[in-house]
C-alpha positions, 0 to 999 in steps of 0.5 A: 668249686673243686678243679677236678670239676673242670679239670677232668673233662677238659683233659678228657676232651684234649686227650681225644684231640692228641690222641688223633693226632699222635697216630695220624702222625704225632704231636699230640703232646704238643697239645697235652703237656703244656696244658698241664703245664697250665693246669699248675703242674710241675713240668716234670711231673707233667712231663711224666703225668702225660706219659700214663696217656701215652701208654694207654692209647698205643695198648688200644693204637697197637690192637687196632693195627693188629686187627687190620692185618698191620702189624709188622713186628719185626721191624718194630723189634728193631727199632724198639731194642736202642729206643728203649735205652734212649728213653731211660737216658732222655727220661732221667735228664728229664726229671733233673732239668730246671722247672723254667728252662724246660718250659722254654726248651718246649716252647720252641721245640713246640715252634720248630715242629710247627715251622717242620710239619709247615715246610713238610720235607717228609714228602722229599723223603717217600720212595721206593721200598729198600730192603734191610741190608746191614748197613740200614739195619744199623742206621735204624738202630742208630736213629731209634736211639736218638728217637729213645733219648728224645720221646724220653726227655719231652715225647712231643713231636717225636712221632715225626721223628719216627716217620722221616727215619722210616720213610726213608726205607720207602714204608708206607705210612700205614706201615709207619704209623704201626712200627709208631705206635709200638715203638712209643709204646715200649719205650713209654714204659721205660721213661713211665717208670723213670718218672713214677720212681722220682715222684714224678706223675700225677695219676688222677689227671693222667688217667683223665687225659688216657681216657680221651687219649685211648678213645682217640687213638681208636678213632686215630687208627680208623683214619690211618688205615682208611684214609691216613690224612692230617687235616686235624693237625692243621686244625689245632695248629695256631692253638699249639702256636700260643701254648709255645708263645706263652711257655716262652713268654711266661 
């Protein structure tokens, strides 16, 4: 029987999944990488085989939040103009790292984002709206730096990343979520392309996983705005937790 039989349709139905959870709030990846990893591929052309769904959820992820009236544009230019710098530097070291100690490194970035969303320190993080002084301004810049060179290296769980930095300018999370979305979408692009010039994509199980990925990043976005809970994360929770014992196990 041809993989692609069952392939498809399994990344289809895992991508819907991810991509849910990605505009929730993040870690979708969680979920997409290793099972490509498990599927047979390389880990750095899973690495960049996940970025094409990644890039096709937030185009539908950016429209929903547009048609809802949410779409605060320019603090996402903000925080996209350092992202997309530090994703090149993330996606380049990426692409050269070793095959096994990539896995590893996921496995427990996949464990500390589970020990991180269990703890929850985000809610410490929610007050009052504060205005763009200077000062904030360059800490923004700072920190989507750092969100760049990480979502560029591995992507998964960078959406937490994204809301603590924002949370603490007082956003709401509608809000959040959009500037997410934008952000992670241009800084896609760059490490998309870093991945594409060295090889480094599988385009026939990307697409699949960007069928399931846009789909649910519709659904995502309708959650977001209308309700804005994570219950499916705490759904798929131990799934994640075995994907990093077995990344770290072998």
């Amino acid at each position: 029987m041809d993989p692609l039989f069952w392939q498809v349709p399994l990344l289809v139905l895992v991508g819907l999944v991810a991509g849910i959870l990605n505009i929730l709030a993040g870690g979708g990846s969680l979920l997409t990488l290793p099972v490509l990893i498990f599927l047979g591929l390389p880990s750095a052309t899973a690495n960049g085989t996940n970025r094409i769904a990644i890039f096709c959820q937030n185009i539908f992820a950016i429209r929903g939040f547009r048609s809802r009236g949410v779409f605060p544009i320019r603090l996402a230019l903000l925080c996209t103009a350092p992202a997309l710098i530090g994703s090149y530097f993330g996606a380049s070291l990426a692409i050269n790292i070793d095959d096994e100690l990539f896995k590893r490194i996921l496995g427990l970035i996949m464990i500390g984002v589970m020990i991180f969303t269990a703890l929850d320190p985000v809610k410490k993080l929610q007050n009052a709206e504060k205005s763009l002084t200077l000062g904030r301004k360059l800490f923004l810049m700072t920190a989507f730096f750092g969100v760049g060179v990480y979502g560029g290296f591995v992507q998964a769980g960078v959406g937490f990343i994204v809301i603590a930095a924002l949370l603490l300018l007082g956003l709401d999370l509608v809000r959040i979520n959009a500037v997410k979305v934008i952000v992670i979408f241009a800084f896609t692009i760059v490490a998309l392309a870093v991945f594409i010039w060295h090889g480094q994509v599988d385009y026939g199980l990307g697409l699949a996983l960007a069928a399931g990925n846009s789909v649910g990043g519709v659904i995502g976005t309708r959650l977001a705005v209308n309700k804005g809970h994570d219950w499916l994360k705490k759904v798929v929770t131990a799934t994640v937790l075995v994907f990093a014992l077995k990344l770290l196990l072998g």
